[in-house]
N, CA, C and O atoms as a DFTB+ gen file, in Angstrom:
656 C
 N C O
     1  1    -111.459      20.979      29.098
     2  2    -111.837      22.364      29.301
     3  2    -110.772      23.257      28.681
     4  3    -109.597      23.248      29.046
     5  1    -111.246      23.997      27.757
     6  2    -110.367      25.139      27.249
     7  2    -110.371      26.466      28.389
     8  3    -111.268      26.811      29.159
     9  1    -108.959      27.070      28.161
    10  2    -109.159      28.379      29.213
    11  2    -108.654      29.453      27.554
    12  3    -108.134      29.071      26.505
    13  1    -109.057      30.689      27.952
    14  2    -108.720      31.905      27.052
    15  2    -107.692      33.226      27.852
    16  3    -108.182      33.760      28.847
    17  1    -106.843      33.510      27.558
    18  2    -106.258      34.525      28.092
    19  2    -107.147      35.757      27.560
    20  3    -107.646      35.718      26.435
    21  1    -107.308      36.775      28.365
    22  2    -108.034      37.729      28.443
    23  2    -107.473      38.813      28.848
    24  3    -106.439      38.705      29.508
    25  1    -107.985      40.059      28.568
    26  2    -107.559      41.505      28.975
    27  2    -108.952      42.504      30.008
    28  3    -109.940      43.124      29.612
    29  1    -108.580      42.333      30.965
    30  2    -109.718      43.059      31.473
    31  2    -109.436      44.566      32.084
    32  3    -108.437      44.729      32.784
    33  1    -110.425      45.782      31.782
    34  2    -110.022      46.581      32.380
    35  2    -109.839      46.655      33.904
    36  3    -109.822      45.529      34.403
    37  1    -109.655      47.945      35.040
    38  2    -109.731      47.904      35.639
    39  2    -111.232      47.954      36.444
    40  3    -112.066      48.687      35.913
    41  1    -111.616      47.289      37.589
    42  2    -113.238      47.180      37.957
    43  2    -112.831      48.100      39.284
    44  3    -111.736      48.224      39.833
    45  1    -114.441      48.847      39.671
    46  2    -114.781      48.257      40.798
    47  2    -116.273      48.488      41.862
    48  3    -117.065      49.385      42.151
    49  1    -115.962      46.732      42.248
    50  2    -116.974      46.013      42.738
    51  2    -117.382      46.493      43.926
    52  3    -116.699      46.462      44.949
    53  1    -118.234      46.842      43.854
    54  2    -119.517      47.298      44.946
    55  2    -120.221      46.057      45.505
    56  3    -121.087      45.683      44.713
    57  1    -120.153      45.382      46.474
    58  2    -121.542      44.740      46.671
    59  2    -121.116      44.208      48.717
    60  3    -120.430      44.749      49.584
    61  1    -121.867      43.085      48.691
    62  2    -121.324      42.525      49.899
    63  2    -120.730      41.048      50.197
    64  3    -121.165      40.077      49.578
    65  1    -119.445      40.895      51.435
    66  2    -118.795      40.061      51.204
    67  2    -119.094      39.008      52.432
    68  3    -119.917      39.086      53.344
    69  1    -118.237      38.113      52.157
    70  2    -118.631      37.556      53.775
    71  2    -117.269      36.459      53.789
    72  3    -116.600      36.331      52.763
    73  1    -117.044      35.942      54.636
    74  2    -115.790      34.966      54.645
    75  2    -116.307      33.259      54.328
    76  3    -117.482      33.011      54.599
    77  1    -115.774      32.558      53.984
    78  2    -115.959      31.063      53.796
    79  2    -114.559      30.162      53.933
    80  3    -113.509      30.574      53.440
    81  1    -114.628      29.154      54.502
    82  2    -113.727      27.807      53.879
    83  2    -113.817      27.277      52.395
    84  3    -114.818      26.917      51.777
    85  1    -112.442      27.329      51.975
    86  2    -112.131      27.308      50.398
    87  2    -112.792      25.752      49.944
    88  3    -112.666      24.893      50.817
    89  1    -113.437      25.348      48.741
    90  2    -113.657      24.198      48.232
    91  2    -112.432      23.674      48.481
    92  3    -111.403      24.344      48.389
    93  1    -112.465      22.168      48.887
    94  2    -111.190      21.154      48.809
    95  2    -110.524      21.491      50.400
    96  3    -109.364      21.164      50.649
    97  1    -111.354      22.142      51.379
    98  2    -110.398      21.916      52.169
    99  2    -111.244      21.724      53.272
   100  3    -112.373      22.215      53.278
   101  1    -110.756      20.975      54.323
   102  2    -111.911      19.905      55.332
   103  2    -112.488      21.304      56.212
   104  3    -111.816      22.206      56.713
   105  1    -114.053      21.113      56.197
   106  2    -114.767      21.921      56.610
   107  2    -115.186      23.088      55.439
   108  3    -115.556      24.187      55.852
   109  1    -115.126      22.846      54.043
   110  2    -115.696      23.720      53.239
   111  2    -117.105      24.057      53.600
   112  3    -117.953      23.238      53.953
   113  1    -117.266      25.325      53.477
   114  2    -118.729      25.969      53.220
   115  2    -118.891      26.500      52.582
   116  3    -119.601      27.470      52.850
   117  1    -118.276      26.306      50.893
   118  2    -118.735      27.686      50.380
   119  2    -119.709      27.500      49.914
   120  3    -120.137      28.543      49.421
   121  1    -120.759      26.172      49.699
   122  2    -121.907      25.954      48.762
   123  2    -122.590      26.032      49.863
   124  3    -123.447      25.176      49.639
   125  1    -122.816      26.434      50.859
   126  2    -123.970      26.877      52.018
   127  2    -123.506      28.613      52.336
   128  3    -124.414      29.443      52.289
   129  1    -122.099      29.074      52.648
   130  2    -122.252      30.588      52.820
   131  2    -122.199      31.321      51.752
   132  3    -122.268      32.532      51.960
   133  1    -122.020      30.703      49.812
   134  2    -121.778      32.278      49.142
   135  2    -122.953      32.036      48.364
   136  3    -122.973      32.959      47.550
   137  1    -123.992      31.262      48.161
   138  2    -125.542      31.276      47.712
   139  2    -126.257      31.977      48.455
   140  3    -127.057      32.758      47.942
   141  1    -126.104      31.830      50.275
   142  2    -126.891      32.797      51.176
   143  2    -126.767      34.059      50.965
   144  3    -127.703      34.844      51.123
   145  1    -125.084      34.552      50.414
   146  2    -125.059      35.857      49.932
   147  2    -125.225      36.583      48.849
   148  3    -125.023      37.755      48.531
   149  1    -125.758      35.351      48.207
   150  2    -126.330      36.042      46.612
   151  2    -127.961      36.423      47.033
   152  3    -128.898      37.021      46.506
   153  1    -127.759      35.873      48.001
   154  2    -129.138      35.836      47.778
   155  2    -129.738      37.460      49.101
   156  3    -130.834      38.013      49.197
   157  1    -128.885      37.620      49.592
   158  2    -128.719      39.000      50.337
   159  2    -128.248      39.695      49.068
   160  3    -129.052      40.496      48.591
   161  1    -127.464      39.585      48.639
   162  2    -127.173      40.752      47.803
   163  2    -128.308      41.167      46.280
   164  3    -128.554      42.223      45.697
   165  1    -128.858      39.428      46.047
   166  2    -129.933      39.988      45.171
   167  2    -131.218      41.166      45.436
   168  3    -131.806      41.826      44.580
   169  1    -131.383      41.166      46.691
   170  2    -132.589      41.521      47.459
   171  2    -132.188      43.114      47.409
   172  3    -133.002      44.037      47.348
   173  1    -130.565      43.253      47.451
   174  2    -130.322      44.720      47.283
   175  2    -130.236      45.195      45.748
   176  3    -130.381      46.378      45.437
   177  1    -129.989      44.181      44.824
   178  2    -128.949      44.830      43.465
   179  2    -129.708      45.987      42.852
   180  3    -128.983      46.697      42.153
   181  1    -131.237      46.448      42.940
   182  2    -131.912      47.444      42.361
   183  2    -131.638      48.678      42.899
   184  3    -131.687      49.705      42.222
   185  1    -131.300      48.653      44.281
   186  2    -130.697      49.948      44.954
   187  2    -129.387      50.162      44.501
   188  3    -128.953      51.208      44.984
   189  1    -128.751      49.718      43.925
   190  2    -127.097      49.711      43.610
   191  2    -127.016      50.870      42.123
   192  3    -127.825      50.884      41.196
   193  1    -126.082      51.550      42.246
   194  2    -125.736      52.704      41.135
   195  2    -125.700      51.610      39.631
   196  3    -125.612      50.392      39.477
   197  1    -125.788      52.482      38.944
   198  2    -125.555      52.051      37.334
   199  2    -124.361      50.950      36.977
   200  3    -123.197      51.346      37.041
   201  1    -124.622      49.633      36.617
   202  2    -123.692      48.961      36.374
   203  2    -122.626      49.358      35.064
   204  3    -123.114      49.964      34.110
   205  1    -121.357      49.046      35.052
   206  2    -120.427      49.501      34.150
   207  2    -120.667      48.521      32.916
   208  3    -120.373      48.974      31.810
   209  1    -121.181      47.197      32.993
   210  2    -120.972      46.058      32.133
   211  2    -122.008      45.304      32.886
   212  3    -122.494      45.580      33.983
   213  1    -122.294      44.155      31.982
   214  2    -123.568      43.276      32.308
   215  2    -123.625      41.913      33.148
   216  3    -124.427      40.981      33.217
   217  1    -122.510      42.199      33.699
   218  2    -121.811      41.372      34.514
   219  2    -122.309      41.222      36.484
   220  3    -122.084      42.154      37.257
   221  1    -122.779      40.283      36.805
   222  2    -122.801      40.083      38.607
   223  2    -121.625      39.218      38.629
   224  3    -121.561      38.187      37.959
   225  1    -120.581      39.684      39.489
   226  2    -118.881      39.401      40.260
   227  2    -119.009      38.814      41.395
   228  3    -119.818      39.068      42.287
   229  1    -118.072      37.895      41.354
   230  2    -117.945      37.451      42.652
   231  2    -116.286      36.954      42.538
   232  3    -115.833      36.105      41.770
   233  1    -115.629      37.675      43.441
   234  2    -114.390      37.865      43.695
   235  2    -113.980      37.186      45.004
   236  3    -114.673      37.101      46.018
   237  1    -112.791      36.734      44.827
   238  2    -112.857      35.810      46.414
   239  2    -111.153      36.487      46.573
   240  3    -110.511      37.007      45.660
   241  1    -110.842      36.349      47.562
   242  2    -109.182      36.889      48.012
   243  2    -108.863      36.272      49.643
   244  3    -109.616      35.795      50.492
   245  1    -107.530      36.507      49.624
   246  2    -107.450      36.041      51.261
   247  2    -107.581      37.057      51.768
   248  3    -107.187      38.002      51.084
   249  1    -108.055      37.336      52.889
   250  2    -108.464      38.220      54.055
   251  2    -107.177      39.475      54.338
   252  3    -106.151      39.094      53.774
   253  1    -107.039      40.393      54.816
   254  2    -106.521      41.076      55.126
   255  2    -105.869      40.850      56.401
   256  3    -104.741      41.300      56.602
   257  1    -106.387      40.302      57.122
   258  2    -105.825      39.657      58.739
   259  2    -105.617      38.338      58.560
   260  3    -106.052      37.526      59.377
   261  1    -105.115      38.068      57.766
   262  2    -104.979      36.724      57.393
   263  2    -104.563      35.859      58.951
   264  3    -105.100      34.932      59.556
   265  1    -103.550      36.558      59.154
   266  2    -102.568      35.539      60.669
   267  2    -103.368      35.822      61.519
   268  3    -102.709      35.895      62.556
   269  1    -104.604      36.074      61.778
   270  2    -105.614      35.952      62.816
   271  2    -106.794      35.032      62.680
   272  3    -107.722      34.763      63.443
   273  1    -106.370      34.513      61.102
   274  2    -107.730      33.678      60.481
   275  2    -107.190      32.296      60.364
   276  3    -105.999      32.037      60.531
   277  1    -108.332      31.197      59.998
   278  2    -108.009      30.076      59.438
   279  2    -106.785      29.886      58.444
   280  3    -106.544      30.837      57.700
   281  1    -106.223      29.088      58.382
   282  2    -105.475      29.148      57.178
   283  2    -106.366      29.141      55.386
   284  3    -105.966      29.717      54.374
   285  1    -107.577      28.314      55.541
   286  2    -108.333      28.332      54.239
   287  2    -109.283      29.028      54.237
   288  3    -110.127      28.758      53.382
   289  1    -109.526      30.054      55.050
   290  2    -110.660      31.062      55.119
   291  2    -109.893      31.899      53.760
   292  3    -108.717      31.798      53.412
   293  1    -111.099      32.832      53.075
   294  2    -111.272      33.371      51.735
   295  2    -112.220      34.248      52.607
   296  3    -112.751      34.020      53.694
   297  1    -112.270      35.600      51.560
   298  2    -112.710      36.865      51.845
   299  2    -114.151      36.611      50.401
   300  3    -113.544      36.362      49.360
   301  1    -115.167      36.616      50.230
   302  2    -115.905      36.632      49.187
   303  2    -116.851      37.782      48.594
   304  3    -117.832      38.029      49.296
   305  1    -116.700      38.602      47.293
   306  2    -117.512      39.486      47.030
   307  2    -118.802      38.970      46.155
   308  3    -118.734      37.965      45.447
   309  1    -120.038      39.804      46.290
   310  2    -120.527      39.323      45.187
   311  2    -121.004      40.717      45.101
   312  3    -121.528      41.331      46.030
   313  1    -120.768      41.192      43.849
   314  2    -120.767      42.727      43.098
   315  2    -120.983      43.079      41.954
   316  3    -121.008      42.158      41.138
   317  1    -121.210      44.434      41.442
   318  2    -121.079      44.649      40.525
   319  2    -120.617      45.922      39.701
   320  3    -121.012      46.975      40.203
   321  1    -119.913      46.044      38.618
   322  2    -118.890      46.955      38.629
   323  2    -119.474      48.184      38.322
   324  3    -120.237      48.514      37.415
   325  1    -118.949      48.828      39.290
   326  2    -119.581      50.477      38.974
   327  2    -118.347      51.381      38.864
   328  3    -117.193      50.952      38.892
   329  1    -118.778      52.994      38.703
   330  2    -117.715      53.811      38.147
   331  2    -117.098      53.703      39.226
   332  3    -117.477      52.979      40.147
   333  1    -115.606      54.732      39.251
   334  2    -114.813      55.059      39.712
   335  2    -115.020      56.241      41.057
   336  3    -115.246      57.423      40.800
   337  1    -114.924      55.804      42.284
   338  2    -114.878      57.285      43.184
   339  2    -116.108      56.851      44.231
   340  3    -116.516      57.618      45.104
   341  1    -116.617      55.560      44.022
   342  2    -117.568      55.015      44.815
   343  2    -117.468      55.398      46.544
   344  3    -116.772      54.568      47.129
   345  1    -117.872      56.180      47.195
   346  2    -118.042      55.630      48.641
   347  2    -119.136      55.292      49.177
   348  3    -120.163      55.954      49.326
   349  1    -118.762      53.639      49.633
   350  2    -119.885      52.606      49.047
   351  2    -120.260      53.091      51.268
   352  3    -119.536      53.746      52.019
   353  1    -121.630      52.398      51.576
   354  2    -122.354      52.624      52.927
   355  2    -122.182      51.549      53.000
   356  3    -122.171      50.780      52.039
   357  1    -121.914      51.089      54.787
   358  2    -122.073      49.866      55.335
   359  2    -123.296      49.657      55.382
   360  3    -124.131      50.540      55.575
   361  1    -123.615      48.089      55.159
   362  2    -122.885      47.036      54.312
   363  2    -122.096      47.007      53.324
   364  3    -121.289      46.096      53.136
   365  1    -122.265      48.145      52.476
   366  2    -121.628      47.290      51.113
   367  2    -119.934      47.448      50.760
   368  3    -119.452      48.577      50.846
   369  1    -119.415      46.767      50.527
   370  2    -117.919      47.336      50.118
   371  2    -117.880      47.612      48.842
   372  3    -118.847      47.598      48.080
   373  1    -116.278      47.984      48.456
   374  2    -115.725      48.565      47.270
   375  2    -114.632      48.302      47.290
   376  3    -113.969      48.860      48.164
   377  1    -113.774      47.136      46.154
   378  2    -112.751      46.560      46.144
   379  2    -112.447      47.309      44.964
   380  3    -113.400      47.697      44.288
   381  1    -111.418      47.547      44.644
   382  2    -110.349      48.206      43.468
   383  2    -109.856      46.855      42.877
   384  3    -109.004      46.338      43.599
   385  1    -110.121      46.229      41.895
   386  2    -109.614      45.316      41.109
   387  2    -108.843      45.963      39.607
   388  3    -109.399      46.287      38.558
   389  1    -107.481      45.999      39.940
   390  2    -106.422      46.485      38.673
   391  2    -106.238      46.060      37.099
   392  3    -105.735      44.980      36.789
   393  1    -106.608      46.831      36.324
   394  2    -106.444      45.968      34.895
   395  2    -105.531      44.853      35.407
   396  3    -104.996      44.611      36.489
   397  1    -105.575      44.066      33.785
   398  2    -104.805      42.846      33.999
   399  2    -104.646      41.666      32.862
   400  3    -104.897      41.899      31.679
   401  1    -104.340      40.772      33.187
   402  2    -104.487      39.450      32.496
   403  2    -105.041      38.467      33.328
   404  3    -104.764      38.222      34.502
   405  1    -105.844      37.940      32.595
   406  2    -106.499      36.687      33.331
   407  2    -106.637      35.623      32.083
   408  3    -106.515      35.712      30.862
   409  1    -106.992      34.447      33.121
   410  2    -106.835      32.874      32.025
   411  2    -108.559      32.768      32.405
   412  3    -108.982      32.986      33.541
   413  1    -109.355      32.430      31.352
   414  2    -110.487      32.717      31.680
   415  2    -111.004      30.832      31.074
   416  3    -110.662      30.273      30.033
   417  1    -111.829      30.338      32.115
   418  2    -112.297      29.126      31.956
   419  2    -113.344      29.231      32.308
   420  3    -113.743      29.700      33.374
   421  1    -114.222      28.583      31.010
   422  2    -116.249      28.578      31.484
   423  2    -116.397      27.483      32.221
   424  3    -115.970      26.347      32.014
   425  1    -117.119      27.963      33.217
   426  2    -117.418      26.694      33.793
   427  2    -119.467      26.298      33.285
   428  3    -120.428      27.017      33.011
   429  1    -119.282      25.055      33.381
   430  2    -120.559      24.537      32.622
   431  2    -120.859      23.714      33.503
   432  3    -119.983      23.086      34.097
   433  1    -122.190      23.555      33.763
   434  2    -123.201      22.210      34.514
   435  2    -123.164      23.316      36.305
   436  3    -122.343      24.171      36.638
   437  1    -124.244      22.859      36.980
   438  2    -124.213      22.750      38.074
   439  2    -123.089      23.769      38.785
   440  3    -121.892      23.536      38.619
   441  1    -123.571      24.997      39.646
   442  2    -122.380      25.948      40.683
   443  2    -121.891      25.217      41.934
   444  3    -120.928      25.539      42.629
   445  1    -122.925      23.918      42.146
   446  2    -122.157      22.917      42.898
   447  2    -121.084      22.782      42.753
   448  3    -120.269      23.213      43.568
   449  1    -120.691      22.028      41.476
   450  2    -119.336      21.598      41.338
   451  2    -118.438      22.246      40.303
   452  3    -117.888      21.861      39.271
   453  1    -118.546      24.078      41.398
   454  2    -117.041      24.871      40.519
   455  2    -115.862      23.917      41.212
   456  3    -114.745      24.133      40.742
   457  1    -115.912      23.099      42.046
   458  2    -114.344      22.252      42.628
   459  2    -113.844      22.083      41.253
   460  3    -112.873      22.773      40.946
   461  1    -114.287      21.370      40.467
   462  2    -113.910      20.487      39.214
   463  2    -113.423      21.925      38.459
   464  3    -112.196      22.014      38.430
   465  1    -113.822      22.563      38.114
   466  2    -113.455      24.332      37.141
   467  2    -112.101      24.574      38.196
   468  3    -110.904      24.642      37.915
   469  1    -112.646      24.652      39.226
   470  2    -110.866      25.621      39.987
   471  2    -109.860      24.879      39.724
   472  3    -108.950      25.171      38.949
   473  1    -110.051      23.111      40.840
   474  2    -109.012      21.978      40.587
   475  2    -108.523      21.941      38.801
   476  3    -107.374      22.306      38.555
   477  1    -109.352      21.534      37.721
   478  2    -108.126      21.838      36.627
   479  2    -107.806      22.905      36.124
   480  3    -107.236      22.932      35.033
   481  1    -108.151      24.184      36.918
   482  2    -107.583      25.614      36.135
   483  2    -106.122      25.394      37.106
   484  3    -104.979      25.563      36.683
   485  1    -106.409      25.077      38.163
   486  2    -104.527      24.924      39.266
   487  2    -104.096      24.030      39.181
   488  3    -102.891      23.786      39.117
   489  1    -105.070      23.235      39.154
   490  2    -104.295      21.737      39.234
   491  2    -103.365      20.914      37.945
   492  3    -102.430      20.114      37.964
   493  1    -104.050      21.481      37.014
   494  2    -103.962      20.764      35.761
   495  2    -103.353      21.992      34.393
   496  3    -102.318      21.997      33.725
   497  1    -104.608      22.964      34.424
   498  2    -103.965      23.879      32.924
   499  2    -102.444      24.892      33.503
   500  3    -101.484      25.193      32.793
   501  1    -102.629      25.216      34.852
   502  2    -101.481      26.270      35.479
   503  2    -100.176      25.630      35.129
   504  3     -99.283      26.085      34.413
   505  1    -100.245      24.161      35.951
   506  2     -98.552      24.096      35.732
   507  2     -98.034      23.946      33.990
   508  3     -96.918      24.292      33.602
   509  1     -99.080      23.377      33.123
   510  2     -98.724      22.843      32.067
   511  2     -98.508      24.455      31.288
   512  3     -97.722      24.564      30.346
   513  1     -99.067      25.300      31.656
   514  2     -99.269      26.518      30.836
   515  2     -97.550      27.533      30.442
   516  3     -96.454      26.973      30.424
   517  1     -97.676      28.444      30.281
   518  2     -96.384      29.512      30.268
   519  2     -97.206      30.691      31.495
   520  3     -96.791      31.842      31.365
   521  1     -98.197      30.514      32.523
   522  2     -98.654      31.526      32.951
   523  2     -98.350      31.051      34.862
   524  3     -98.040      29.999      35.420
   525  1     -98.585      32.184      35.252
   526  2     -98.273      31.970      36.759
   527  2     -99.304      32.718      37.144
   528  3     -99.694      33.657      36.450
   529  1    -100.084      32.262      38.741
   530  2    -101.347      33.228      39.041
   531  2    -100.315      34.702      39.681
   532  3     -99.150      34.463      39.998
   533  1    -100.769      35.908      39.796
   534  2    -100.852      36.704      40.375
   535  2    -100.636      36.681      41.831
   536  3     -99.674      37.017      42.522
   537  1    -101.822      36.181      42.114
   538  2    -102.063      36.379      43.618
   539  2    -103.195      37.051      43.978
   540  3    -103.767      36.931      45.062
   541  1    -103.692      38.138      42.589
   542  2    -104.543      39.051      42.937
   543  2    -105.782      37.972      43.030
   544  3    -105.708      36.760      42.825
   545  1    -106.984      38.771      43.409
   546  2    -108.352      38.020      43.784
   547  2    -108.922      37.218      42.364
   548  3    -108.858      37.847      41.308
   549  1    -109.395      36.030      42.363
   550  2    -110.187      35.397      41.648
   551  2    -111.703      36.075      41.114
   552  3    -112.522      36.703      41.785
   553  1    -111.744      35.725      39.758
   554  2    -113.143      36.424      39.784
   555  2    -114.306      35.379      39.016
   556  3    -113.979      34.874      37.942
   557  1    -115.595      35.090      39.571
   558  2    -116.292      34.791      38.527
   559  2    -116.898      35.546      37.914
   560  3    -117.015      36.648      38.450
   561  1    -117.396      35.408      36.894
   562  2    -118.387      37.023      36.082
   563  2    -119.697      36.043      36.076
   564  3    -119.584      34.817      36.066
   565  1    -120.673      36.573      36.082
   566  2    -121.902      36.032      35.715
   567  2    -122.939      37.010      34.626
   568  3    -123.018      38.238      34.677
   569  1    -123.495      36.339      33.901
   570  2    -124.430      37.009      33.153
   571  2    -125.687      36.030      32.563
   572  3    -125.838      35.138      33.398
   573  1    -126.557      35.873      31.548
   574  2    -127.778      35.414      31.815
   575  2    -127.324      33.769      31.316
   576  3    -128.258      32.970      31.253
   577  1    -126.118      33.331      31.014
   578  2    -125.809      31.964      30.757
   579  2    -125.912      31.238      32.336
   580  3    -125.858      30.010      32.406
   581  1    -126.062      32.065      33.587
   582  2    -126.019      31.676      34.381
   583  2    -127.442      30.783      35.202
   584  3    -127.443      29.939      36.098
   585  1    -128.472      31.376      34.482
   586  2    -129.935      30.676      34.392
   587  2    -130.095      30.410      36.512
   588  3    -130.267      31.312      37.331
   589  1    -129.983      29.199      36.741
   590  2    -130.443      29.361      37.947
   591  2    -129.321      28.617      39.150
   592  3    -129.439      28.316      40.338
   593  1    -128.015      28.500      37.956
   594  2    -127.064      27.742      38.724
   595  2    -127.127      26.472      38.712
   596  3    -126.453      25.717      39.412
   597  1    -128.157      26.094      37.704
   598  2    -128.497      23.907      37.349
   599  2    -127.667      23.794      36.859
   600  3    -126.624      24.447      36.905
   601  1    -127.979      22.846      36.218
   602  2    -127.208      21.878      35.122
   603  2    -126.861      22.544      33.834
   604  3    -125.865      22.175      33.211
   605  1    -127.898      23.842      33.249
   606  2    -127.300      24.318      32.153
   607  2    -126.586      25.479      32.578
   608  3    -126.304      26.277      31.683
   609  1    -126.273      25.718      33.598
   610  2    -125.326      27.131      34.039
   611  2    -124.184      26.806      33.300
   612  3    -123.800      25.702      32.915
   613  1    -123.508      28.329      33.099
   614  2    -122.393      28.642      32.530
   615  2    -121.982      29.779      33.327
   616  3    -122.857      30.450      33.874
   617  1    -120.942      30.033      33.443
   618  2    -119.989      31.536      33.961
   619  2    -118.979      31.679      33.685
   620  3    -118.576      30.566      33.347
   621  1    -118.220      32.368      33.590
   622  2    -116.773      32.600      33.743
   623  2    -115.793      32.186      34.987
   624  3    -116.302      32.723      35.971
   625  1    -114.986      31.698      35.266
   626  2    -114.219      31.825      36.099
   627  2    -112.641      31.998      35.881
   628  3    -111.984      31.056      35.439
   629  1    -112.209      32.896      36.116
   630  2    -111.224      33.649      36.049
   631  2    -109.940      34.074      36.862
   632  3    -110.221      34.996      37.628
   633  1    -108.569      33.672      36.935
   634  2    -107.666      33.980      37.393
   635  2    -106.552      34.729      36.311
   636  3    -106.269      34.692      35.114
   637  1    -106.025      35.590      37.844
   638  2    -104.931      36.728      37.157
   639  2    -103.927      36.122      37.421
   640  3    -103.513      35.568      38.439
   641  1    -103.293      36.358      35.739
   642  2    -102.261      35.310      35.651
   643  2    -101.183      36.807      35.233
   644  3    -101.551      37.971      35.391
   645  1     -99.474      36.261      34.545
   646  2     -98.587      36.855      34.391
   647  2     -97.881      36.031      33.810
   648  3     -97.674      34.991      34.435
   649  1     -97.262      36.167      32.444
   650  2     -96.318      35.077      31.688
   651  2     -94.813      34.759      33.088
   652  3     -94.097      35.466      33.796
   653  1     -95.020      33.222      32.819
   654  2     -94.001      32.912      33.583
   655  2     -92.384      33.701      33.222
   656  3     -91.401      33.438      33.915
C-alpha cells in the first residue's frame, strides 16, 4: 500500500456522531455502530446546507471526557464539509478540523476490513516514515469510488501527520 502526503484545507463537518470501540481492541463495534450511522445520517444528507467539496467524512477522535470513558472508546463523525459560521441543531454537530498535513492511504476491497488500512498506516508505514501523527482526528473522505462498501470500494483514509 502506497500512502501520499497531502495538504488539506481547513473543514467543517456538519453531520452526526456517535461513540464506538476502536478496531483491534476486545469488544470492537465499529462494523455494527458506524454503518448504523451512515445510515441515519444518509436519511438526513438532503436536508444538510451546500456541500464545500464532493466528499461524505467520517472523522473519528477521542472523546472529550475521555477519563470518564473506556479507554478504546472513539468519538465518530460522519459529515460533510460545509462553510464556515455553521450553527449546526441538535442532532447534528460541527467539528472545526484545522488545515494541515495528512499521509493519505486508499483503502481498497471491502469497509469490513479498514483494520488492515489503519494497522499498516501505524503499524507499519508510521514508524518507517520521517512523519509523526498529530493527534488531531482521523479522517476518511468518501466519494463515488465508494460504490456500496464491497469488494470494489475505495476511500481515502487519512491521518494528520507532522515531519518528525
Amino acid at each position: 500500500m502506497k500512502s501520499e502526503i497531502i495538504q488539506l484545507p481547513a473543514l467543517h463537518l456538519l453531520g452526526l456522531s456517535v461513540r464506538f470501540i476502536a478496531p483491534g481492541s476486545q469488544g470492537a463495534n465499529h462494523l455494527d455502530v458506524i454503518p448504523k450511522l451512515y445510515e441515519r445520517f444518509c436519511l438526513i444528507l438532503h436536508t444538510l446546507p451546500l456541500q464545500q467539496d464532493k466528499y461524505i467524512y467520517g472523522a473519528s477522535r477521542r472523546p472529550a471526557d475521555m477519563k470518564l470513558r473506556p479507554p478504546d472508546e472513539l468519538e465518530y463523525l460522519a459529515a460533510i464539509n460545509v462553510g464556515p459560521g455553521m450553527d449546526p441543531k441538535t442532532p447534528l454537530e460541527l467539528w472545526s478540523i484545522p488545515a494541515g498535513t495528512y499521509a493519505c492511504f486508499t483503502h481498497r476491497g471491502p469497509v469490513t476490513k479498514i483494520r488492515e488500512t489503519i494497522h499498516y498506516a501505524y503499524g507499519t508505514w508510521l514508524p518507517r516514515s520521517s512523519y509523526v501523527p498529530t493527534g488531531g482526528p482521523n479522517l476518511d473522505r468518501q466519494d463515488e469510488r465508494f460504490g456500496y462498501g464491497g469488494n470494489d470500494c475505495e476511500f481515502d483514509f487519512l491521518i494528520p501527520v507532522a515531519p518528525k
